[in-house]
N, CA, C and O atoms as a printed pandas DataFrame, in Angstrom:
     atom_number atom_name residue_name chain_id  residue_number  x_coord  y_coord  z_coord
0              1         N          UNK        A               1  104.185   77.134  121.304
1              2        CA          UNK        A               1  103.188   77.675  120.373
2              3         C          UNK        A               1  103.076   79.185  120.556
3              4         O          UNK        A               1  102.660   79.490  121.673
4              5         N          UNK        A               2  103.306   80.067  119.854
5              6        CA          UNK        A               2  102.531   81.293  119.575
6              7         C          UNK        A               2  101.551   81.736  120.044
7              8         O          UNK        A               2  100.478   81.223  119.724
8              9         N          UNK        A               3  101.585   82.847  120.966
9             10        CA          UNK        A               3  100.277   83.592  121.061
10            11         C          UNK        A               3   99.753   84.461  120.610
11            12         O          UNK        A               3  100.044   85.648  120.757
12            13         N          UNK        A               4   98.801   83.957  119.921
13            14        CA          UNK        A               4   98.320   84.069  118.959
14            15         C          UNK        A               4   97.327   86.174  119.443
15            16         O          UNK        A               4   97.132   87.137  118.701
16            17         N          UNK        A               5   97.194   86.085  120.072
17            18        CA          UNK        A               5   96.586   87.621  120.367
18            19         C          UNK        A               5   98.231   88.211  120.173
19            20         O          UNK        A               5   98.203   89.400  120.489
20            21         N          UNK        A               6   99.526   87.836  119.801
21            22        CA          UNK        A               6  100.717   88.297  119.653
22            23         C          UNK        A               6  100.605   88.833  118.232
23            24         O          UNK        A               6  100.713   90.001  117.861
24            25         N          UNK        A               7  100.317   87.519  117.371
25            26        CA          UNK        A               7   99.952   88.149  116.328
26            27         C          UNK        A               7   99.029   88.809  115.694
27            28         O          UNK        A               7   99.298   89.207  114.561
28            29         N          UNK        A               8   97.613   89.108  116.315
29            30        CA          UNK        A               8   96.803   89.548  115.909
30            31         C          UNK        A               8   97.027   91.214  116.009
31            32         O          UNK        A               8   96.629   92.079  115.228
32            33         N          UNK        A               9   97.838   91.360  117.302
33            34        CA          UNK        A               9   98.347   92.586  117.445
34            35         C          UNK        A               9   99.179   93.224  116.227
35            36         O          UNK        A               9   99.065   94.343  115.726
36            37         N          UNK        A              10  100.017   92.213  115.917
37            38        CA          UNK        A              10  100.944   92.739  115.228
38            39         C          UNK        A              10  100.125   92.914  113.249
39            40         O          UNK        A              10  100.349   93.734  112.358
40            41         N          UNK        A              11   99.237   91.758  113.320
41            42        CA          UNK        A              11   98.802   92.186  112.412
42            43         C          UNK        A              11   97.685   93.929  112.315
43            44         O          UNK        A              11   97.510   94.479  111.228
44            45         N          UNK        A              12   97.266   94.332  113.245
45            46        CA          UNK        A              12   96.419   95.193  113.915
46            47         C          UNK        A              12   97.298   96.620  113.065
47            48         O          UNK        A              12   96.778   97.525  112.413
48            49         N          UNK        A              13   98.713   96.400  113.359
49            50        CA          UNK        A              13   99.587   97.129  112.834
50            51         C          UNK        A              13   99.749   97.401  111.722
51            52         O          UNK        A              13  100.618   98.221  111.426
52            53         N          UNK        A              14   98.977   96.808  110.773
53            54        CA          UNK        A              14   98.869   97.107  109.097
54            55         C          UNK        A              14  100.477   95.997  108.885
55            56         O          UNK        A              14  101.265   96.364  108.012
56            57         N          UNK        A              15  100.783   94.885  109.604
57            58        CA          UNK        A              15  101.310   93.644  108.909
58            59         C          UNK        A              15  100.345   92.951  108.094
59            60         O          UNK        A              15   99.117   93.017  108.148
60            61         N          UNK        A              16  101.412   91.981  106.995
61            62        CA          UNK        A              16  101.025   90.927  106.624
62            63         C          UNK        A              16  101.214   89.969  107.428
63            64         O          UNK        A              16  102.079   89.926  108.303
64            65         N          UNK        A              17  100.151   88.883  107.087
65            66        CA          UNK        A              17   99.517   87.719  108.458
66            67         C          UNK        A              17  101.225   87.204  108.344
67            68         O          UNK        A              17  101.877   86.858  109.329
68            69         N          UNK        A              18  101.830   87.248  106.749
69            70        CA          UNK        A              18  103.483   86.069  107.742
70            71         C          UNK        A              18  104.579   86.401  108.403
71            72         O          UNK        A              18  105.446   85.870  109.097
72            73         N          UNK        A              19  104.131   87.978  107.764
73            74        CA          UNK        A              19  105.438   88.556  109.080
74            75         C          UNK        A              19  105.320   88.815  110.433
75            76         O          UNK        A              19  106.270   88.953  111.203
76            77         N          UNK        A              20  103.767   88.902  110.807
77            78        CA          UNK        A              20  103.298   89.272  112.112
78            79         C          UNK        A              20  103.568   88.233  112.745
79            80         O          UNK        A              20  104.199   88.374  113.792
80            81         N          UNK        A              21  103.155   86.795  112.286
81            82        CA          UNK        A              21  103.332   85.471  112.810
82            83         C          UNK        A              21  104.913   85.400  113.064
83            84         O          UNK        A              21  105.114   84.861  114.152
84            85         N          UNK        A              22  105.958   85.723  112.496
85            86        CA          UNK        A              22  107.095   85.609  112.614
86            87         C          UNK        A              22  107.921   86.023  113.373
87            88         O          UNK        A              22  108.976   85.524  113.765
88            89         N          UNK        A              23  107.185   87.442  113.700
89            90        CA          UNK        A              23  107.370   88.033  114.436
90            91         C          UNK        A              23  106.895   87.962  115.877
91            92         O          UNK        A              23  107.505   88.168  116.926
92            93         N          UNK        A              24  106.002   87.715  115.707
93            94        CA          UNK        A              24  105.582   87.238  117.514
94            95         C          UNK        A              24  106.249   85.784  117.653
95            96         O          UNK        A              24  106.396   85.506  118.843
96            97         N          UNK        A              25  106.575   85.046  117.020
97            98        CA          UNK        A              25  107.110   83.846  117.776
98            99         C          UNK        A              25  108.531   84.063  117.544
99           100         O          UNK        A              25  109.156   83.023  117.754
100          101         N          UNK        A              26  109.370   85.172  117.139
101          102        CA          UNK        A              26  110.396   85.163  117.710
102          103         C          UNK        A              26  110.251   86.318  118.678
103          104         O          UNK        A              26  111.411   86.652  118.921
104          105         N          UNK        A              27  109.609   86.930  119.207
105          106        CA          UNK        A              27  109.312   87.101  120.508
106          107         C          UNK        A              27  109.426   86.363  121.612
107          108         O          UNK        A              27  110.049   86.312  122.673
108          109         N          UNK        A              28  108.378   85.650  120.821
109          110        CA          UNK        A              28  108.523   84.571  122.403
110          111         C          UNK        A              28  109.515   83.682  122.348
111          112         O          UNK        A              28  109.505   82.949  123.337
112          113         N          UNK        A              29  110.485   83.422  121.484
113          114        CA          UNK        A              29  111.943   82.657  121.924
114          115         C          UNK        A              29  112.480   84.209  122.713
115          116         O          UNK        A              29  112.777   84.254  123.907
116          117         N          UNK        A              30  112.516   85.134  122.001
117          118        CA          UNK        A              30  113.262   85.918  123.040
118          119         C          UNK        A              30  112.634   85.962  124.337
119          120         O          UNK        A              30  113.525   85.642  125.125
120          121         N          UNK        A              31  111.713   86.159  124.892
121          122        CA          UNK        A              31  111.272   86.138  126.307
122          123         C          UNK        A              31  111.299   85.195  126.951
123          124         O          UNK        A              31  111.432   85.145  128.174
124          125         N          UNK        A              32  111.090   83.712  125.684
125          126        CA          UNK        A              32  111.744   82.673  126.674
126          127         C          UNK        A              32  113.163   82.175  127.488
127          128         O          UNK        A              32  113.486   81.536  128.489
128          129         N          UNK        A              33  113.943   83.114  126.053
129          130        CA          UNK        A              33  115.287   82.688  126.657
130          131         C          UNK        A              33  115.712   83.792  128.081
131          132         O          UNK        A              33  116.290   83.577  129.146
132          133         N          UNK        A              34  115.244   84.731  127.606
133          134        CA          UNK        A              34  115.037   85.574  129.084
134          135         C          UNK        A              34  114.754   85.005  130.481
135          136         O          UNK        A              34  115.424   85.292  131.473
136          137         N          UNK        A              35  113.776   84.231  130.471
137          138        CA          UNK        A              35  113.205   83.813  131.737
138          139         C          UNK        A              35  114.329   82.825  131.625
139          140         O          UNK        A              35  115.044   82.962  132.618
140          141         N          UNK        A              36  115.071   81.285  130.319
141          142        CA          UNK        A              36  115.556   81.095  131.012
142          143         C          UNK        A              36  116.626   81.302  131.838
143          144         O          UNK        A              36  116.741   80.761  132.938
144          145         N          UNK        A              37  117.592   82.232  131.251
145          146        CA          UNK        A              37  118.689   83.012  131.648
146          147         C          UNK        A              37  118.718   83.177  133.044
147          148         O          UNK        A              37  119.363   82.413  133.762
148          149         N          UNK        A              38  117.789   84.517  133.659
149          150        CA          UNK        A              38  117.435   84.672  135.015
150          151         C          UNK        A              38  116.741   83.244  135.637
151          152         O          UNK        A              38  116.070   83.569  136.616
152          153         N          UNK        A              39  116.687   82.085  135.453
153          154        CA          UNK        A              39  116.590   80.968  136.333
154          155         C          UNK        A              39  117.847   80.483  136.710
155          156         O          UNK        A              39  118.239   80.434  137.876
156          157         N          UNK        A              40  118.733   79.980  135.331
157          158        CA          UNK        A              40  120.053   79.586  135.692
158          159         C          UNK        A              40  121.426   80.612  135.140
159          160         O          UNK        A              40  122.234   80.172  134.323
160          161         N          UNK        A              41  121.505   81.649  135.568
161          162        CA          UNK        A              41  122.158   82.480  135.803
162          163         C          UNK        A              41  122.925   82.463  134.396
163          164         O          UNK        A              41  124.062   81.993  134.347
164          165         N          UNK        A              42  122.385   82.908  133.407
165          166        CA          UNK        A              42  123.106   83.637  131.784
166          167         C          UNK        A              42  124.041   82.876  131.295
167          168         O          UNK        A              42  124.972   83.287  130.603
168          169         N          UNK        A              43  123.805   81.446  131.706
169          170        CA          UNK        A              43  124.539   80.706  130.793
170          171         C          UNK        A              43  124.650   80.836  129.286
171          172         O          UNK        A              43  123.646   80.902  128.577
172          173         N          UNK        A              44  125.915   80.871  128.797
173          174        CA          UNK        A              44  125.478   80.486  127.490
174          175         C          UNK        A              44  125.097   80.090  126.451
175          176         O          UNK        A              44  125.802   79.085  126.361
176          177         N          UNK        A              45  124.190   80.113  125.093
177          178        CA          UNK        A              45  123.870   79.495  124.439
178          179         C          UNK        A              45  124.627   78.426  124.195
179          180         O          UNK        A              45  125.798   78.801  124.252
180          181         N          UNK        A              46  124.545   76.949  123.879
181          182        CA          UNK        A              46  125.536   76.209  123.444
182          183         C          UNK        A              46  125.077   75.623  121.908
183          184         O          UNK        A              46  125.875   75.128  121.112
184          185         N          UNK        A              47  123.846   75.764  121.707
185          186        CA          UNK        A              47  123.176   74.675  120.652
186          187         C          UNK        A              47  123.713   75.900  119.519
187          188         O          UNK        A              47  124.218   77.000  119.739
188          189         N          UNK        A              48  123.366   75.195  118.205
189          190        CA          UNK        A              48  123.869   75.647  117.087
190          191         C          UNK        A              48  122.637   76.310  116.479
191          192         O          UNK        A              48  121.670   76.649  117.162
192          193         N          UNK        A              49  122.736   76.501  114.958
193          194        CA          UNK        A              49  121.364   77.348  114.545
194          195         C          UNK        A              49  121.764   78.570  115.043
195          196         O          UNK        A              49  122.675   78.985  115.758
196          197         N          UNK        A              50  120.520   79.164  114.272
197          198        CA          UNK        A              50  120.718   80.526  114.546
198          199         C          UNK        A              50  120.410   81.097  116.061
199          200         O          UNK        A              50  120.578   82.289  116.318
């Protein structure tokens, strides 16, 4: 789920509410895949999708 003070920020920024939302939760896939990377050492993506 989205954190949501992610988007409020981003809306804060003179966004619209769907890009701010869009934008913070692909944030947090990026920071997630970050953390998981540095757990098991930068494996690569394997799944499909974008």
């Amino acid at each position: 789920m989205t954190k949501w003070n992610k988007v409020v920020t981003n809306m804060g920024r003179g966004m619209d509410p769907m890009s701010a939302y869009n934008r913070a939760e692909r944030e947090e896939r990026e920071e997630h895949r970050k953390r998981m990377e540095r757990l098991r050492g930068a494996k690569p993506e394997r799944r499909g999708g974008r």
